[in-house]
C-alpha positions as CSV (number, residue, x, y, z in Angstrom):
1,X,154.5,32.7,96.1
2,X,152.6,29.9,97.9
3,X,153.3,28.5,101.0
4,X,154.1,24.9,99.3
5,X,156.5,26.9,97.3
6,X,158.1,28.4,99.3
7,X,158.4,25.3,102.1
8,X,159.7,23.4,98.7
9,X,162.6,26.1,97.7
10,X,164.1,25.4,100.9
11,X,163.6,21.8,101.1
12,X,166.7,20.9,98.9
13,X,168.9,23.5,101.1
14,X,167.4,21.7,104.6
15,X,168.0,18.0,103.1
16,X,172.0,19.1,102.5
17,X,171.9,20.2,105.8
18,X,170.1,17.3,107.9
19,X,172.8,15.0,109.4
20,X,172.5,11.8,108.2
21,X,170.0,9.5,110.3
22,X,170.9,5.4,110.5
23,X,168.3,3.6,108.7
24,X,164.8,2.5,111.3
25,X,164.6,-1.1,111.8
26,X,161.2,-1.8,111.9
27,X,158.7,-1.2,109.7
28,X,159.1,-0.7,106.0
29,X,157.9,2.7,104.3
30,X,154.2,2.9,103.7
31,X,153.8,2.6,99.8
32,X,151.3,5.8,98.5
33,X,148.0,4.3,97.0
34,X,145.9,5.1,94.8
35,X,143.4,7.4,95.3
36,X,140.6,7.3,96.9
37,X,137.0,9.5,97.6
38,X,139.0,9.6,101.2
39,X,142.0,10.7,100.1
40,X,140.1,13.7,98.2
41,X,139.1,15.2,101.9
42,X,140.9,17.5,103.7
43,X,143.5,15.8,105.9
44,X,142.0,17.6,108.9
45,X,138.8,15.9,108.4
46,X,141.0,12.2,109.3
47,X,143.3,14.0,112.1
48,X,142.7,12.1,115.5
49,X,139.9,12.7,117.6
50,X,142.2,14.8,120.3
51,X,143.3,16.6,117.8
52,X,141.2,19.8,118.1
53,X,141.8,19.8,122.2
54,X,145.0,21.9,121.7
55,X,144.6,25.1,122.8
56,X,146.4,27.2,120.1
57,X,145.9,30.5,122.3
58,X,148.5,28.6,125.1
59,X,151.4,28.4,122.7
60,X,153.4,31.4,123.2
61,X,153.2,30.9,126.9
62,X,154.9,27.8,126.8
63,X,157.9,29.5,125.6
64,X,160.1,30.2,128.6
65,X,163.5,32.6,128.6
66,X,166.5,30.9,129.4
67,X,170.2,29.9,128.4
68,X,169.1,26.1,127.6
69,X,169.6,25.5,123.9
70,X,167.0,23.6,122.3
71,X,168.3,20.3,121.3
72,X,169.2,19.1,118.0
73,X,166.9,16.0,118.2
74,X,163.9,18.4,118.7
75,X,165.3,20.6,115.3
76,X,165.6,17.4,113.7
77,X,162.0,16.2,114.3
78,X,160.4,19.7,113.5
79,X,162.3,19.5,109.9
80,X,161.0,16.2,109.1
81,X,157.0,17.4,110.1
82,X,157.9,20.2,108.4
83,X,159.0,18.0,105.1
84,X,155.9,15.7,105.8
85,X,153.6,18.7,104.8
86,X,156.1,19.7,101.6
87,X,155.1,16.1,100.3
88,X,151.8,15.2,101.5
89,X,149.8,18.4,101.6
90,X,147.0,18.0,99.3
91,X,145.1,20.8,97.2
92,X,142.8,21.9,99.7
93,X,145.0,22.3,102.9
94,X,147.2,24.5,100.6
95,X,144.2,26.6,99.9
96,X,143.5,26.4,103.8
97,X,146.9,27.8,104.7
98,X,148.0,30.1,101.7
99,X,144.2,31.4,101.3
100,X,144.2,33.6,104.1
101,X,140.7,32.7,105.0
102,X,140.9,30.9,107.9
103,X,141.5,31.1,111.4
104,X,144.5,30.1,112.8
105,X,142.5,27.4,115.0
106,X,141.8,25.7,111.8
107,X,145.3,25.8,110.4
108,X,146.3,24.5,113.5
109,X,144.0,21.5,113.3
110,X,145.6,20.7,109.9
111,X,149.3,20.6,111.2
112,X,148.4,18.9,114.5
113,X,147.3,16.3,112.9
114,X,150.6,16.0,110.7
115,X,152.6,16.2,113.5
116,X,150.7,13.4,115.3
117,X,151.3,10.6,112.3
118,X,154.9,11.4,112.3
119,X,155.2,11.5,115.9
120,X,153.5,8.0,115.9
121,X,155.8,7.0,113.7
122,X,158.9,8.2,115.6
123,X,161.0,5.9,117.7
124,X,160.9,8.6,120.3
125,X,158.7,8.9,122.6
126,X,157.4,12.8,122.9
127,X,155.2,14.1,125.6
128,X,152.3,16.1,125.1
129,X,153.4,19.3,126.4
130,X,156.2,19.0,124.2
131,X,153.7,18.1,120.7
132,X,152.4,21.1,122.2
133,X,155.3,23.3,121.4
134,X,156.3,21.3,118.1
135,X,152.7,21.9,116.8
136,X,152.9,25.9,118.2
137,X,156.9,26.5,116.2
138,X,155.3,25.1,113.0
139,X,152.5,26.9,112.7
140,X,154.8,30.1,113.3
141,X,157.0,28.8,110.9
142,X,154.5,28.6,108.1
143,X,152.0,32.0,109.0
144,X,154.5,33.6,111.3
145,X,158.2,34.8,111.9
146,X,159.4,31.2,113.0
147,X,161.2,30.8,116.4
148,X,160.9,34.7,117.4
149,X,157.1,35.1,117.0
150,X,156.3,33.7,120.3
151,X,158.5,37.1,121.4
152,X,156.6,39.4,118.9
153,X,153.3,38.1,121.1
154,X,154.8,38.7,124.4
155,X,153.9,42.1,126.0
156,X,156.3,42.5,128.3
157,X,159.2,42.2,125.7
158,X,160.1,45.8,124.2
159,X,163.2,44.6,122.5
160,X,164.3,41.3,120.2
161,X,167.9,41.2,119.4
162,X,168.9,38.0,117.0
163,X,172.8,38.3,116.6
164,X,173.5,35.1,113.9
165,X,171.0,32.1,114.2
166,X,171.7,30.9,117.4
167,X,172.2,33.5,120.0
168,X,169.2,35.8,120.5
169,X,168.7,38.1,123.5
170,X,165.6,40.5,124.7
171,X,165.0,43.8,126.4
172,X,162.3,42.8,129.0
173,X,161.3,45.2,131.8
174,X,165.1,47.2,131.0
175,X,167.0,44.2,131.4
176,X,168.7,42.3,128.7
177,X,168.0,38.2,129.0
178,X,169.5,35.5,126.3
179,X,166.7,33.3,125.3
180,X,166.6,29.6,124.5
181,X,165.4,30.4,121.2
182,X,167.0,29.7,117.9
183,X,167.4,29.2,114.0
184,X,168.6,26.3,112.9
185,X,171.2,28.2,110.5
186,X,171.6,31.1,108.9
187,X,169.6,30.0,105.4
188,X,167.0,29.8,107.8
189,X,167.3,33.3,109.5
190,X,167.6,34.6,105.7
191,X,164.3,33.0,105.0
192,X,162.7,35.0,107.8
193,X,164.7,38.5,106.9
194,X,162.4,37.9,103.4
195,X,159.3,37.1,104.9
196,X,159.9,40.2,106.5
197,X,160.9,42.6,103.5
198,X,159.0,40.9,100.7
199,X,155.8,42.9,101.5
200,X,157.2,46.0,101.8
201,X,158.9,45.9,98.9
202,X,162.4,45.8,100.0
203,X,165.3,43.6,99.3
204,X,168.5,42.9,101.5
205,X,171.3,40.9,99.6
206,X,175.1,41.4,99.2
207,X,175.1,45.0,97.3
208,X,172.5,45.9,99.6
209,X,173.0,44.5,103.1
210,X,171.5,46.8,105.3
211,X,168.0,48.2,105.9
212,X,165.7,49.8,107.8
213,X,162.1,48.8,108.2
214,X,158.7,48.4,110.2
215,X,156.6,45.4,110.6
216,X,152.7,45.2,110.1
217,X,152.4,45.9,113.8
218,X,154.3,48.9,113.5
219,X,157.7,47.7,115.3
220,X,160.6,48.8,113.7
221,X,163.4,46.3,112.6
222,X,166.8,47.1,111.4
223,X,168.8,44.0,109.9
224,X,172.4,43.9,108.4
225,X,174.0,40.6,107.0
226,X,177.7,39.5,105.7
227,X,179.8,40.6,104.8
228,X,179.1,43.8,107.1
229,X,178.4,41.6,109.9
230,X,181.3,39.1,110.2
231,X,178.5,36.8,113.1
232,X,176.0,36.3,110.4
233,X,172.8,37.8,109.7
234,X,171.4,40.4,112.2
235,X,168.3,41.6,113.0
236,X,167.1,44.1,116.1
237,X,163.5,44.5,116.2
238,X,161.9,47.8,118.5
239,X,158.5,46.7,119.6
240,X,155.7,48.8,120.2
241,X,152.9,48.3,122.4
242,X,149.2,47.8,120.9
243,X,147.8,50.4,123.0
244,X,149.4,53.8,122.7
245,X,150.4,54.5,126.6
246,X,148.9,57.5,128.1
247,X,150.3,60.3,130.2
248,X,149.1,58.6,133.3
249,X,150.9,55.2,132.4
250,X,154.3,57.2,132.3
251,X,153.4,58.8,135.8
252,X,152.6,54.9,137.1
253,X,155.6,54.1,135.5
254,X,158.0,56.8,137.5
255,X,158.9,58.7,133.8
256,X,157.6,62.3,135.2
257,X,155.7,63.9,137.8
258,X,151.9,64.8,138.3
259,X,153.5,68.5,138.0
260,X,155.5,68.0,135.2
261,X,152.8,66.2,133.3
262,X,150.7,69.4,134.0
263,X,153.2,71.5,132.9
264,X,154.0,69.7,129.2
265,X,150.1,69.7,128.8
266,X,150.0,72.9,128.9
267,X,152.8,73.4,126.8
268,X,151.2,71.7,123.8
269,X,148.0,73.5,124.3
270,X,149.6,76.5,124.0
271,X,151.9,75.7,121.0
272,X,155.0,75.8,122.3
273,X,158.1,74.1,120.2
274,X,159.0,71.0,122.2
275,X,162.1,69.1,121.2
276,X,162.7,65.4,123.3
277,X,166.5,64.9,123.7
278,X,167.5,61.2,124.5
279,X,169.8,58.5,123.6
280,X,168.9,55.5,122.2
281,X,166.5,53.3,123.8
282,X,165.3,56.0,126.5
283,X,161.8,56.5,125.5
284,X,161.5,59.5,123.5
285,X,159.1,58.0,120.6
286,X,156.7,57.4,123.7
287,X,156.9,60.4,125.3
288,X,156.5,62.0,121.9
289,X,153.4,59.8,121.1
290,X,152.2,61.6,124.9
291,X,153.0,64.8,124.1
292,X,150.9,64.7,120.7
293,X,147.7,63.3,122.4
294,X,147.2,67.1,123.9
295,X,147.4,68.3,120.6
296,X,143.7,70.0,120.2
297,X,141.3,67.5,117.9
298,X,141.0,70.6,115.3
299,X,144.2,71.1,114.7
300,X,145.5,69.7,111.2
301,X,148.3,67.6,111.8
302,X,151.2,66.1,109.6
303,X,153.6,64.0,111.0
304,X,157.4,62.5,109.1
305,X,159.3,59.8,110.0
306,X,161.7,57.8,108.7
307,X,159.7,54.2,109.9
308,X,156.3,55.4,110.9
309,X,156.4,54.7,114.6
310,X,154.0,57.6,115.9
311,X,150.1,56.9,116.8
312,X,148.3,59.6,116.9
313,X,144.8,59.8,117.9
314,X,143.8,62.7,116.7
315,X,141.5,62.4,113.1
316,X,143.3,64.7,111.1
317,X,146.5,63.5,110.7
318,X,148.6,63.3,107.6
319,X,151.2,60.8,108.1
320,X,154.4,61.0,105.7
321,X,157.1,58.3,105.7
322,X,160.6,58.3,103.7
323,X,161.6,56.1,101.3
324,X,165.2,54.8,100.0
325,X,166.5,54.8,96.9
326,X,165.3,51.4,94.9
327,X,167.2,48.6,93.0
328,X,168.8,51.5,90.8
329,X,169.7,53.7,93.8
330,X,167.5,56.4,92.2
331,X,164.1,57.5,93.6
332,X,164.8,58.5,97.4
333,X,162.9,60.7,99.4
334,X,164.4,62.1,102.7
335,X,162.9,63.5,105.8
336,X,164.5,67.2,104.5
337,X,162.2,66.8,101.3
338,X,159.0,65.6,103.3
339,X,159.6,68.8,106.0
340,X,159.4,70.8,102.7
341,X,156.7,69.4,101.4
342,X,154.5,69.5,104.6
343,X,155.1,73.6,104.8
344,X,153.0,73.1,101.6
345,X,150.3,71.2,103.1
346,X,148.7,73.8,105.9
347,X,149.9,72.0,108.8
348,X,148.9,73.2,112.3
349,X,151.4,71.3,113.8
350,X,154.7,69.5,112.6
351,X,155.8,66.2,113.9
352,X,159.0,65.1,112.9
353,X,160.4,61.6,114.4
354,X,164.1,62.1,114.5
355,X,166.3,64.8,113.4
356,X,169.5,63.7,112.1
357,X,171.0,66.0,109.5
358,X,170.1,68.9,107.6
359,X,166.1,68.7,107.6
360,X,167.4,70.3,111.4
361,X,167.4,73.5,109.5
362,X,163.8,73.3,107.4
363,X,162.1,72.3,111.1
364,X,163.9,74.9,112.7
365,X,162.4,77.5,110.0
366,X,159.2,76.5,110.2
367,X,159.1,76.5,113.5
368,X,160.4,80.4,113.4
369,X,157.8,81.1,110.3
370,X,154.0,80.5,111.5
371,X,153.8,76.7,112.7
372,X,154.0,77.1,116.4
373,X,153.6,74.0,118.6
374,X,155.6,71.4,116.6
375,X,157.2,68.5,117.9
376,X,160.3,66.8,117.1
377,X,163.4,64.4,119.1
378,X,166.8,64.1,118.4
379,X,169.8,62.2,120.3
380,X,171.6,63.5,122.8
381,X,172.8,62.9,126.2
382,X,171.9,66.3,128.3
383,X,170.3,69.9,127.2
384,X,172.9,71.7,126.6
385,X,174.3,69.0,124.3
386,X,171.2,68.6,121.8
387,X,171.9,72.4,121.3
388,X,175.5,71.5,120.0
389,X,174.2,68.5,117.5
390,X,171.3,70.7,116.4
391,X,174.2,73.5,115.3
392,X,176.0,70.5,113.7
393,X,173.0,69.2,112.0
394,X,171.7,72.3,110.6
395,X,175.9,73.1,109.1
396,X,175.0,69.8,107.2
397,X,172.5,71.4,105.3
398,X,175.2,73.1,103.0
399,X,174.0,76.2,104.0
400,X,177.1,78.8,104.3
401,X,176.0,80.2,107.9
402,X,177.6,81.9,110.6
403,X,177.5,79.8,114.2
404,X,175.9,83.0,115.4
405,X,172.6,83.0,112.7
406,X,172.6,79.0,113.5
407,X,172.0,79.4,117.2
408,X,170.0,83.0,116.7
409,X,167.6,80.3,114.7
410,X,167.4,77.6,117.5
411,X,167.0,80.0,120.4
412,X,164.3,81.7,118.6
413,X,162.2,78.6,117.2
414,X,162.9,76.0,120.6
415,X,161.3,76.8,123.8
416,X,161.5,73.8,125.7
417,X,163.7,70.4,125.6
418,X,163.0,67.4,127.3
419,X,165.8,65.1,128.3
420,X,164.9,61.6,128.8
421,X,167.7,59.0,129.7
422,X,167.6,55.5,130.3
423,X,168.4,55.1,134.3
424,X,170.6,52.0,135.5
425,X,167.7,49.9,136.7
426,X,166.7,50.2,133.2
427,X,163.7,52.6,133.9
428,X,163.1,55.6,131.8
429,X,162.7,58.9,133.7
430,X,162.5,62.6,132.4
431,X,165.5,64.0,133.5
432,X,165.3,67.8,132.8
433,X,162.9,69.9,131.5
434,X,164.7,73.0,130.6
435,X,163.5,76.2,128.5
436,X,165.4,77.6,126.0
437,X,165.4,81.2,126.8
438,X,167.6,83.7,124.9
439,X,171.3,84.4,123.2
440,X,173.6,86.1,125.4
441,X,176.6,86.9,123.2
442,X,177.7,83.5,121.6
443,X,176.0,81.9,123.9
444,X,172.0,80.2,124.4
445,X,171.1,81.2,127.8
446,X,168.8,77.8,128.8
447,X,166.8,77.3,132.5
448,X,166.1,74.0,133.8
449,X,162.5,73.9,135.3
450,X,162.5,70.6,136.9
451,X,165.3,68.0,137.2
452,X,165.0,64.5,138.7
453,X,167.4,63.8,141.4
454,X,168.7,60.3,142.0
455,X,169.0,59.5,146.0
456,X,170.6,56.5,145.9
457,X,170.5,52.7,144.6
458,X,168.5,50.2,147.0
459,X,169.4,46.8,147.9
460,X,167.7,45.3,144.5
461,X,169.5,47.5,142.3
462,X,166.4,50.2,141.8
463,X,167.0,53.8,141.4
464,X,165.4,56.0,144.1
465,X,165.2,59.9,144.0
466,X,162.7,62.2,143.6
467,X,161.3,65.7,141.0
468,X,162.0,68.4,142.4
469,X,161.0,72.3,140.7
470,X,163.5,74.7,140.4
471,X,161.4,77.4,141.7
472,X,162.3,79.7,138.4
473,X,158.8,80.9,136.5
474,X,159.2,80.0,132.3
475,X,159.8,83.7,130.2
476,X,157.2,82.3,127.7
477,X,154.4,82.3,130.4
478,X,152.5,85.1,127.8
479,X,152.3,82.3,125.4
480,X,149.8,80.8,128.1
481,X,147.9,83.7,128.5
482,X,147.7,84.6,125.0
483,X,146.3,80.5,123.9
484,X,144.0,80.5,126.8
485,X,145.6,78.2,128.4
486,X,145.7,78.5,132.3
487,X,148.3,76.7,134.3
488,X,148.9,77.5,138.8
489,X,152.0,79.0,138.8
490,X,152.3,76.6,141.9
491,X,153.8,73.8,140.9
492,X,157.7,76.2,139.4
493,X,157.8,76.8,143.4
494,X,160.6,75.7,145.2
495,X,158.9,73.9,148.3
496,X,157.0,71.3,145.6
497,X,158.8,68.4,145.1
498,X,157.7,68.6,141.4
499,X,154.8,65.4,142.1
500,X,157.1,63.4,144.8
501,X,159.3,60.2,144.9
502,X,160.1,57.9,142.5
């Protein structure tokens, strides 16, 4: 669908909507003439001569976090450019901006000089700065996500949470901030839930009002409407950074230790099965994205995910994604049929994103059956706790099995979790790493390794503490020696802090 379309199909819905404006005084409408070689240009070749001085990379910056609404005048004036182009856009500015071929400097140039005749023709006077901004929330209204993709750009937002059209808050740097941003109702928040699912093939209506998805950038977006949601439509969007983040950037950032990062390196190398425990929000897609960069360039790799959210950089990588069922609630494929599958693929290594039900049991077999060194997370607030939901999870496979084969399975396939929990100050830190040693009786025998311990809380709110080693050696030290993998048995003793302060 074009852009003029689409800008068209909700031009009757805006109109019903616009409160009614009092007639203008002075001059009378400008009757359309006839055509002329002029007309026949592109409208960017008659924009004004400052037209082109914007600077369209300055945009996003301009848009500030705060709990200022924007006003309904400035809603109002966007509307009516944005009707301006419905009705006067010729032929060759559609092709400009549903072509696909030009840069968004160029587009830019086109709807600046839009905004400038209406602007001249306002009664209000506008200040640059603020044309500015008008000129930056069209164009993301027409090649964009509308008011939030100044927030997609923004680095140092990890988190866009749009509860109904005019409340939206962020995650930035772990805290949660209401933004000034908003739709103008919920037609037009709908419009952008579509622009988001049309090309990926999804749909979200009444019989269908939730779903699960990923943008091109890879972020991952859930959104609900009514009547499950009684606020409106709602949307929460999981950014991911551009660049994958290193091992050293979580070390900078306080999530581990030199020693522990040492330590998990040399687990991978030596093909140990690693399971990240966490809740939601505590960073265990990035620590799994670090943990797979030590996986060995020759090893063939297949990863599953329900929204694919892992980068590896390794070359050979298969990378598997589910899918739901479609408009006749037929043709699903779960992560338990893609674990399946990948045991018929060679892998070297399995990655799976998330356990939550009975594909728990397929990983845990494969992990006991030939494919040492996978990698997998699952929810859960502490160590011993992800052993209880992985006993539940693996039940829900339908399997008739006694407690004791269940967790006879996990202690013999896991040997190490890591627990990683969002602290207060809204930092992530890796709060145990604990081996998984044996069954005792009825019960799985696990040894924490290193633990970070919170001093106390300074005077800005900021968690101190510090890693500390328990001084106990892993059992599976043979799988070290027998990989080639070397590793000073100096950072398990007791008088290392595990790396220092934090």
């Amino acid at each position: 669908m074009s852009l003029l379309d689409r800008l068209g199909g909700r031009k009757a819905a805006e109109e019903s909507l616009r409160p009614q404006q009092p007639p203008r005084p002075s001059t009378p409408p400008v009757q359309p003439s006839a055509p002329t070689k002029q007309d026949s240009t592109s409208f960017a070749s008659r924009r004004p001569k400052d037209a082109t001085k914007i600077d369209s990379t300055a945009f996003t910056a301009r848009r500030s976090v705060s709990n200022e609404p924007l006003s309904d005048r400035y809603q109002e004036l966007k509307l009516e450019i944005h009707s301006r182009i419905v009705e006067e856009m010729n032929a060759e500015e559609q092709l400009i901006l549903t072509g696909g071929d030009r840069s968004r400097e160029d587009i830019t140039a086109i709807i600046t000089a839009y905004c400038q005749r209406v602007l001249e023709d306002s009664p209000l006077v506008v200040p640059r700065g603020e044309r500015i901004q008008i000129v930056s929330d069209i164009c993301d209204e027409i090649m964009g996500l509308g008011p939030i993709e100044p927030l997609l750009k923004n680095e140092s937002i990890s988190e866009i949470m749009i509860n109904g059209p005019k409340k939206i808050f962020i995650e930035q740097r772990g805290k949660l901030h209401r933004t000034n941003v908003q739709f103008r109702d919920n037609a037009h928040l709908m419009n952008i839930i579509e622009r988001i699912l049309t090309p990926l093939g999804r749909r979200i209506d009444e019989s269908s009002p939730l779903v699960d998805a990923r943008l091109a950038d890879g972020s991952r977006v859930n959104i609900i409407i009514p009547p499950l949601s009684l606020i409106g439509p709602c949307v929460t969007i999981r950014k991911f950074s551009k660049s994958a983040l290193a091992v050293d950037d979580l070390i900078k950032f306080g999530t581990l230790s030199r020693n522990m990062a040492t330590f998990l390196e040399a687990g991978v190398k030596a093909r140990l099965n690693i399971l990240v425990s966490g809740g939601t929000g505590s960073g265990k897609t990035t620590t799994l994205n670090v943990l797979s960069s030590f996986i060995p360039p020759d090893d063939r790799i297949v990863t599953i995910e329900d929204a694919a959210e892992l980068r590896l950089q390794q070359e050979h990588v298969v990378t598997l994604e589910s899918r739901p069922a479609n408009i006749e609630g037929t043709g699903v494929v779960t992560i338990r049929d893609l674990v399946r599958n990948a045991l018929r693929m060679r892998p070297d290594r399995i990655v799976v994103g998330e356990v939550r039900s009975g594909e728990a049991l397929d990983m845990l077999q494969a992990m006991n059956t030939g494919h040492d060194g996978s990698l997998t997370t699952a929810h859960a607030n502490s160590p011993r706790d992800v052993l209880s939901r992985l006993e539940t999870m693996v039940l829900m496979a339908g399997m008739e099995l006694p407690v004791k084969a269940v967790r006879e399975q996990i202690s013999s396939a896991i040997d190490l979790i890591i627990q990683q929990s969002r602290i207060k100050d809204g930092t992530r830190k890796i709060t145990h790493i604990t081996e998984v040693q044996r069954l005792e009786g009825d019960t799985i025998v696990l040894q924490d390794l290193f633990t970070y311990v919170q001093d106390y809380i300074d005077d800005r709110g900021k968690s101190v503490g510090h890693y500390e080693a328990s001084g106990l050696q892993p059992a599976f030290l043979e799988k070290f020696r027998m990989n080639g993998v070397e590793i000073p048995l100096s950072i398990f003793a007791r008088d290392e802090d595990g790396g220092g302060w934090q």
